[in-house]
Structure formats: structure tokens, C-alpha cells
N, C-alpha and C positions, 0 to 999 in steps of 0.2 A: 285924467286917466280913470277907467272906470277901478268901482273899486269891488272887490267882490274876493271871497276864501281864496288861498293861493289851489292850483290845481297839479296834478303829476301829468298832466296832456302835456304841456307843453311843445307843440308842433310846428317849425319852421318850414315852409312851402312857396316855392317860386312858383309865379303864373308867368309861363312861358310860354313865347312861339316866335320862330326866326320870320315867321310869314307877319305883316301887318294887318292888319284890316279884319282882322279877324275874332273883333269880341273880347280880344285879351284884357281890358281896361276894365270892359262893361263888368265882365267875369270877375274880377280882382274884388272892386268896388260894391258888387251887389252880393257876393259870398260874403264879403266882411262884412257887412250889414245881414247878412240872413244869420250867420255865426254870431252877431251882437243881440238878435232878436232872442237867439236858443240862449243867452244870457251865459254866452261865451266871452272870454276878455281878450280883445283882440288887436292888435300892432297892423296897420295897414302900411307898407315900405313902396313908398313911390320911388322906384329906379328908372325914372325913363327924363331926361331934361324937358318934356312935353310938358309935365306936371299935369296929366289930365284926369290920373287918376285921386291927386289934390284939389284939384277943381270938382272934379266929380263928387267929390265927398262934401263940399261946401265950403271949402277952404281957398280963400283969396291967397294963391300961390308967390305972390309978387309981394304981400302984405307981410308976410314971415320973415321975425327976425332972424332964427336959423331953420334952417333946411337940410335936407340930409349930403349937401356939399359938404357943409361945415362939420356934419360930422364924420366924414368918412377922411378929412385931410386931418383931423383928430383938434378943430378947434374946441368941438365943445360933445356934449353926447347924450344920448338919445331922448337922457329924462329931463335934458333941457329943450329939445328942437320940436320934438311931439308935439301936438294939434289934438283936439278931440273934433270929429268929425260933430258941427252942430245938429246935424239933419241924421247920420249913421248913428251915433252914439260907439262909434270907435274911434279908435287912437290913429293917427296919420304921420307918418314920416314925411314931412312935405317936399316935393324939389320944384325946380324950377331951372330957368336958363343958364343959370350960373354951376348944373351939375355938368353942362356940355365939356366944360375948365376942368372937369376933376381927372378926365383921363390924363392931359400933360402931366394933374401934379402928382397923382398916384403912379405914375409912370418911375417916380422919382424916391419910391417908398420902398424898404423893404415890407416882405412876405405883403403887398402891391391889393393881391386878389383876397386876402382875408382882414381888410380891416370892416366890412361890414359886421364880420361875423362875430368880430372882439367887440365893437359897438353892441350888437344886440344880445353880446351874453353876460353886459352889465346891468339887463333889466329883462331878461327871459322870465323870473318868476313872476314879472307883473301880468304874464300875458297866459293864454291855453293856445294861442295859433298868435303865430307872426305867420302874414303874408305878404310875400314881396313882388310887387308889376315888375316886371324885367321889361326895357326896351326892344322893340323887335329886330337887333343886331346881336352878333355877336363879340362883345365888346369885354374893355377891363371891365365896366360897370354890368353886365351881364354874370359875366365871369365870380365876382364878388355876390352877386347875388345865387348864383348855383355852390360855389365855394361853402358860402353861411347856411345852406340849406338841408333839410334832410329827406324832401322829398320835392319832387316837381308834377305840377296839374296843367295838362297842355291841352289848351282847349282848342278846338279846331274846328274848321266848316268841312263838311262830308260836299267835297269837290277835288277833282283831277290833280290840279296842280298841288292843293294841299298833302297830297300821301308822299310828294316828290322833299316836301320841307318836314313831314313829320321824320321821315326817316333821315332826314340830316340832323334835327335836335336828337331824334333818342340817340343816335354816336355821339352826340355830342356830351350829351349825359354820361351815357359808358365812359368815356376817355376824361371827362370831370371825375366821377368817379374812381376810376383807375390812378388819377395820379394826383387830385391834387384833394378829393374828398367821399372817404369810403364811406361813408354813411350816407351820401346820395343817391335816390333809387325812384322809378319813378312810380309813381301813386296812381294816376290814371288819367286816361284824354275823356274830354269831356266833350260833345258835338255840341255846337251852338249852332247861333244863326240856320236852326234845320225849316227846311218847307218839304213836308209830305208829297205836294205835288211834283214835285221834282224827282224823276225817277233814277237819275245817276246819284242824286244824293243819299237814296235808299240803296244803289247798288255800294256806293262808298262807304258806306255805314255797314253796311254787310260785312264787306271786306276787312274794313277795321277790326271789327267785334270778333269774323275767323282768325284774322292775324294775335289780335293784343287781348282776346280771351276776355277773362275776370279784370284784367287793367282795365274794362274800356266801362264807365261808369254806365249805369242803369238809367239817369236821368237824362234825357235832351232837354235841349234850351230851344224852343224855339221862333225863329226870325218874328222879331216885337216891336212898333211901332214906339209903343210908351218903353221899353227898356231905352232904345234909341233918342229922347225927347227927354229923358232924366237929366241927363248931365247939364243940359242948357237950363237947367233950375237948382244946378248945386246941388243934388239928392241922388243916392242910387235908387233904381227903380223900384225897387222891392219897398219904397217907402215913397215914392210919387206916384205908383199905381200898385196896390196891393194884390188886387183883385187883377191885374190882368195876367194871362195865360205866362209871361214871362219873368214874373214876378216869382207866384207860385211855381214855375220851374228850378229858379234860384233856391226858393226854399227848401224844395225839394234834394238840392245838390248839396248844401249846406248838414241834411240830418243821412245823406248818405254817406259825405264824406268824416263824417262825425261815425257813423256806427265803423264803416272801412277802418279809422282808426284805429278803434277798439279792438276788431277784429286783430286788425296786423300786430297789435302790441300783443295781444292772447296767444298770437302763433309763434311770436319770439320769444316771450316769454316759457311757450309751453319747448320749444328749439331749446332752449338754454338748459332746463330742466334736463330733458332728455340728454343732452353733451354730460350734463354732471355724473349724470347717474351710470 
């Protein structure tokens, strides 16, 4: 685990998108890694049975003795199951095939959708960001990852069919938030995979930015060869090519969403004041 002053950040964040194929892993893996560079202490939470963003990170997912199954059916818990990524230098919640099993037995639990979130508020002070990959369904183990969470970053491609699935997560979000977790809200969509040549993906981006305002993050990520090429060497990009354009866009994502932070705690902060007085 890294070790480093305990911090008051302390931020839980789902990477989410009901749409697949869309950078969600790449995004998860290379933010935690850009947040581990800014010498952030970071919890990376693979929720998908893929395990890719465990792979991604340099972690032989099939080699782990527990995985985050085992912790979410309450055999064991987090400060035993964690990994430190050898190539990120963050912490990994690993899964693997055997998380595909956990919806039967969590089916079988009470309060079902919050044991992730009792799991990671046994080691929250060790971290300033937990970030968790959500599977691209909407599932128990989705569910559990919005439930634990206090904010969600949805990263998207600026294309047609995408603005039809973002507006189905952010309801999706409101209605997590309305019933089972008020402190859930969303933080901001982030464009990936962009090519400037493409002119519906600048009209999409348009769109976005009128509709979701200040939500809709200042940095693009855009469509990268070596972001692509990282995972098949067990590293996120931002440490198998530093220097390329995709790279430095992560980083870039990484010290925005880091100031957004700051920002939003300033404005609650200054909200509360105001209520007292």
C-alpha cells in the first residue's frame, strides 16, 4: 500500500458507462495512475468479472489469492485482497471470473447493494481517491459500486448513439441517488476516444458541453494508439508512453479533477456556513 500523511480528500468515484467499448477501463487505469504520479494514495476497485482493469494494471488476475468476490460475500477484506499495481504504483482491488458468482450469492444478503461500501469504509483513511471500473451493465455489482460511491465520472465518445445511453445512466444516477444513496452526484463526463476530424463528434461535443455545462470536464482524451497498446504490457499508458498525446491528456484529467475537487468541497463548505448563519 502506498504509504504517505493520511489526507481529508478522501474521494469515492465510479467510472461508469452502460455503453461498452467506450475507454471506461482505459479511463479507470490511467487516471489512477496520473492521481499516483500527483503522489495521490490511491484504491483502484475492479468491478467488472473481466478483470481487465486488474490486467491493466500488471496484475495476473487468475494469480490472486483473494479478489474482490471474496470480499464483497464478506470472506475476507480489503487490507487483505489489495494488490499494489507493480508498473502504476497504486493499490488494485483485483476480480476475476469468479466475481460473475457473486450476484447469485449477494442476491442472498441483506442490505445486498452496500456491502462494497462497508468493505471500503474499513480502509478509506488509507487512501485520498478510491476509484471503482463498474461493469458496462447495469447489475447488483454495478449497483454496489454507485451505492459506495460519492461521485460518478462518465466517460464517453462524442457519437450518436452515445447521448441515447448517457441519458439513461444519468436517471440512473438520480434514482441511486433518490433511494438508495444521497450523497451520490455526478462529478462530470469526460470525452474520450475524440478525433477532431470528425465533425459529428464536434457537433456531439457541442451538444454535450450546452446540455451538461461546467459537468462536462475541460480536458479531451484523444483517440491514441499507445493508450490502446498499454494494457497488452500490463501498464497504463501514462507509464508505457509518457510522452504520447494520450498520456498527457490523462494527466491533464487527473490535476482537473483534483482542483474540481477542491473546488466542490469550497462550495459545500462555504453552503453550510451560509445555512448556520
Amino acid at each position: 500500500m502506498n504509504q504517505s500523511p493520511k489526507s481529508d480528500l478522501a474521494k469515492i468515484f465510479c467510472i461508469a458507462n452502460q455503453k461498452g467499448g467506450v475507454g471506461k477501463t482505459t479511463t479507470a487505469i490511467n487516471l489512477a495512475a496520473a492521481l499516483a504520479l500527483l503522489k495521490k494514495r490511491v484504491l483502484l476497485v475492479d468491478l467488472d468479472p473481466q478483470g481487465n482493469a486488474t490486467m491493466g494494471s500488471g496484475i495476473d488476475k487468475n494469480a490472486a489469492q483473494y479478489s474482490i468476490y471474496h470480499v464483497l460475500i464478506g470472506e475476507t477484506g480489503i487490507d487483505q485482497a489489495r494488490i499494489q499495481s507493480p508498473t502504476g504504483k497504486y493499490d488494485v482491488l483485483p476480480a476475476n471470473r469468479e466475481l460473475a458468482g457473486a450476484e447469485i450469492d449477494l442476491v442472498q444478503m441483506d442490505e445486498r447493494e452496500q456491502q462494497l461500501k462497508s468493505a471500503i469504509s474499513r480502509v478509506i483513511d488509507d487512501y485520498d481517491f478510491v476509484l471503482i471500473d463498474c461493469p458496462p451493465t447495469l447489475s447488483l455489482l454495478t449497483l454496489n459500486g454507485l451505492a459506495g460511491a460519492q461521485g460518478v465520472v462518465i466517460p464517453m465518445q462524442c457519437e450518436y448513439f452515445a447521448l441515447e445511453g448517457l441519458s439513461d445512466l444519468v436517471n440512473t444516477v438520480k434514482r441511486v441517488h433518490r433511494n438508495i444513496n444521497p450523497d451520490l452526484q455526478l462529478i462530470g463526463l469526460l470525452r474520450v476516444m475524440f478525433d477532431t476530424r470528425v465533425t459529428l463528434q464536434q457537433q456531439v461535443s457541442a451538444q454535450i458541453e450546452q446540455h451538461f455545462g461546467d459537468r462536462v470536464f475541460k480536458t479531451i482524451v484523444p483517440r491514441n494508439v499507445r493508450l490502446a497498446e498499454a494494457p497488452s504490457h500490463g501498464m497504463p499508458g501514462i507509464i508505457y508512453d509518457k510522452s504520447s498525446r494520450g498520456a498527457k491528456a490523462y494527466i491533464d484529467f487527473a490535476n482537473e479533477l483534483v482542483k474540481r475537487v477542491k473546488a466542490d468541497a469550497k462550495k459545500k463548505q462555504a453552503q453550510a456556513e451560509s445555512t448556520a448563519t
